[in-house]
C-alpha positions, -999 to +999 in steps of 0.1 A: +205-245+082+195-277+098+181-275+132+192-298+157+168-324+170+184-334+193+192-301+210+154-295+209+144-331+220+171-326+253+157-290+256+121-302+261+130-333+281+146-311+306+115-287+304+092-311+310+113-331+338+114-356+324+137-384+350+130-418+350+122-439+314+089-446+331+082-409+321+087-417+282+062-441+279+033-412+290+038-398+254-002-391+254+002-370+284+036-351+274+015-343+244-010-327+263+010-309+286+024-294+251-009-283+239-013-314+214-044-338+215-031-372+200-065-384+179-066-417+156-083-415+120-080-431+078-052-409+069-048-412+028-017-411+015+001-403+052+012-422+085+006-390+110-008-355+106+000-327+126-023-293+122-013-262+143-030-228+150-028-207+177+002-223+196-017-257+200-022-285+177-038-318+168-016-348+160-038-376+135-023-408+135-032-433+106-057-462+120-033-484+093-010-488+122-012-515+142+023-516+157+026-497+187+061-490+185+055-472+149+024-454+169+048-435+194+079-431+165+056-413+147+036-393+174+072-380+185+078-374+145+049-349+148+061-336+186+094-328+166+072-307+139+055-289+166+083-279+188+109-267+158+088-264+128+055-248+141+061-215+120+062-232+087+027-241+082-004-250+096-009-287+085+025-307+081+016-344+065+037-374+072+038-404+046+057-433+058+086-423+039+090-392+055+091-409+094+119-435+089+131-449+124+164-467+100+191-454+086+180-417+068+184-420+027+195-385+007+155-384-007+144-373+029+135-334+034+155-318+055+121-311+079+117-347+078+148-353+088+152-335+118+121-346+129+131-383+126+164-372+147+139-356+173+117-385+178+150-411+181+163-387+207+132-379+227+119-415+226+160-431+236+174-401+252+212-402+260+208-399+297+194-429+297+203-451+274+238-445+271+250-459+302+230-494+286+251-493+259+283-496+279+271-519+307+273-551+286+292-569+261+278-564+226+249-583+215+213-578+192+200-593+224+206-567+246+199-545+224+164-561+220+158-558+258+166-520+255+139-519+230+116-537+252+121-514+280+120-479+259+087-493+238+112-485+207+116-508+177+144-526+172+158-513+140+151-476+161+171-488+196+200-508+175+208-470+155+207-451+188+227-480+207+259-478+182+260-443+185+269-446+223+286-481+221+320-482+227+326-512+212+334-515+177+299-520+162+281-519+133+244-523+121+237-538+090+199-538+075+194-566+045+165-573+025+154-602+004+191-617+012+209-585-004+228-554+021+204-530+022+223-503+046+248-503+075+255-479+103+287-482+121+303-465+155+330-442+160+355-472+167+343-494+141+348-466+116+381-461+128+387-498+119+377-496+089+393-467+079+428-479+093+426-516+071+406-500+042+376-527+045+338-520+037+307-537+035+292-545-002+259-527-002+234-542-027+254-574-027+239-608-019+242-620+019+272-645+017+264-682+024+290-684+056+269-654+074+243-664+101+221-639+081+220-662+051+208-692+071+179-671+087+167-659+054+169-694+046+148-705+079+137-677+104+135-706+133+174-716+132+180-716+164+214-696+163+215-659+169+251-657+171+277-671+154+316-665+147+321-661+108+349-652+087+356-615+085+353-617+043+320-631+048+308-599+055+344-571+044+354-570+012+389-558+000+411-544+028+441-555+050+428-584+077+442-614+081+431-643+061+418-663+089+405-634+112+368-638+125+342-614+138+311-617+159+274-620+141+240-613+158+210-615+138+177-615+143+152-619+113+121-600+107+104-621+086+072-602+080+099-579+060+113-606+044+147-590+060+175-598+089+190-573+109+229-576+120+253-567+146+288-573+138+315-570+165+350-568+157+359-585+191+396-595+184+423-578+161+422-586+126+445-568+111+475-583+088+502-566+093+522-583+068+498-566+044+513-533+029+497-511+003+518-491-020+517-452-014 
């Protein structure tokens, strides 16, 4: 049975009163005042390194990262280990595949996994970032400023800021101008569901998307644009003519664009029927 990370991540927020975000961003000290010294070393063949013995441990993060952003992702990947995992072993290694701050893939240990969940939720709790997610009107910038605040990437915040959006939202990841992965909120998968759309993963970005014109040139100026919902839906009951709302913001050092689409008007055709 899975544990919960983010029960536990809640659990030791609240043990460690932990009220303001200012607190989050002491992750060296919140270590320490968990028994865990945070050192830096050439980790081969791993991105972090936690080793445990007597109910105190040593967290090793990989001198290969540079991005301080991946640093604390996977320092709270490691916290996660300690705080639900510590009777498993005494040294739990960490590749880069195992502390994913996107979308989780099936090839993920289930330890891995719930360490991921830990680190999203102890690093973007819901007390404090769910009332950010509702204040204003969709956008990747916003959601770029909440990653600037938090000291959270932007692939990280944008996950954690659909799941408390009550908009209907989704994230879509692409890479080398082909859908890598999306991740969609409650009311956008209700959407979906109702008109029997969905996104084309693995499919080439198409030409009328803002995404395809930043893959094209990652200085276009635009980071939002209105484009026709089968630019990005395929199959499904919405009206010819209906339009959604694209943010996108590329990452060029990845060679890769990440999305926001807002369904921000109705789109359904209700001339449309499907047989039963």
């Amino acid at each position: 049975m899975m544990a919960d990370g983010s029960k536990f991540a809640d659990r030791l927020l609240n043990l460690l009163n932990i009220t303001t975000r200012a607190d989050l961003l002491l992750l060296d000290e919140i270590c320490w005042a968990r028994r865990l010294l945070i050192k830096d070393a050439n980790l081969d063949g791993a991105e972090a390194r936690l080793v445990i013995a007597k109910g105190q441990g040593i967290i090793t993060v990989s001198t290969a990262i540079h991005d301080h952003r991946r640093r604390r992702f996977s320092i709270s990947h490691e916290l996660g280990h300690f705080e639900m995992h510590r009777g498993v072993g005494g040294v739990i290694g960490c590749t880069t595949d195992d502390i994913r701050q996107e979308r989780e893939t099936q090839t993920v240990q289930t330890l891995e996994r719930e360490a991921n969940e830990f680190a999203s939720a102890f690093l973007l709790p819901e007390r404090f970032i769910a009332p950010l997610c509702k204040s204003r009107m969709p956008s990747l910038d916003h959601v770029a400023e909440i990653a600037e605040s938090f000291s959270t990437s932007l692939i990280a915040t944008a996950l954690r800021y659909i799941k408390f959006c009550d908009e209907p939202v989704a994230i879509v990841f692409s890479k080398s101008q082909h859908i890598q992965w999306f991740q969609e909120s409650v009311e956008f998968n209700e959407i979906r569901d109702d008109l029997g759309f969905f996104f084309d993963v693995h499919a080439r970005i198409d030409v009328e998307c803002l995404a395809h014109k930043l893959f094209q040139d990652p200085a276009f100026p635009s980071r939002s644009k209105k484009v026709p919902a089968s630019a990005w839906f395929i199959n499904g009951k919405f009206k010819n003519d209906a339009t959604i709302q694209e943010f996108s913001i590329p990452m060029p050092n990845y060679n890769s664009v990440l999305t926001l689409i807002w369904i921000d008007d109705v789109i359904d055709d209700d001339e449309i029927e499907y047989d039963d």
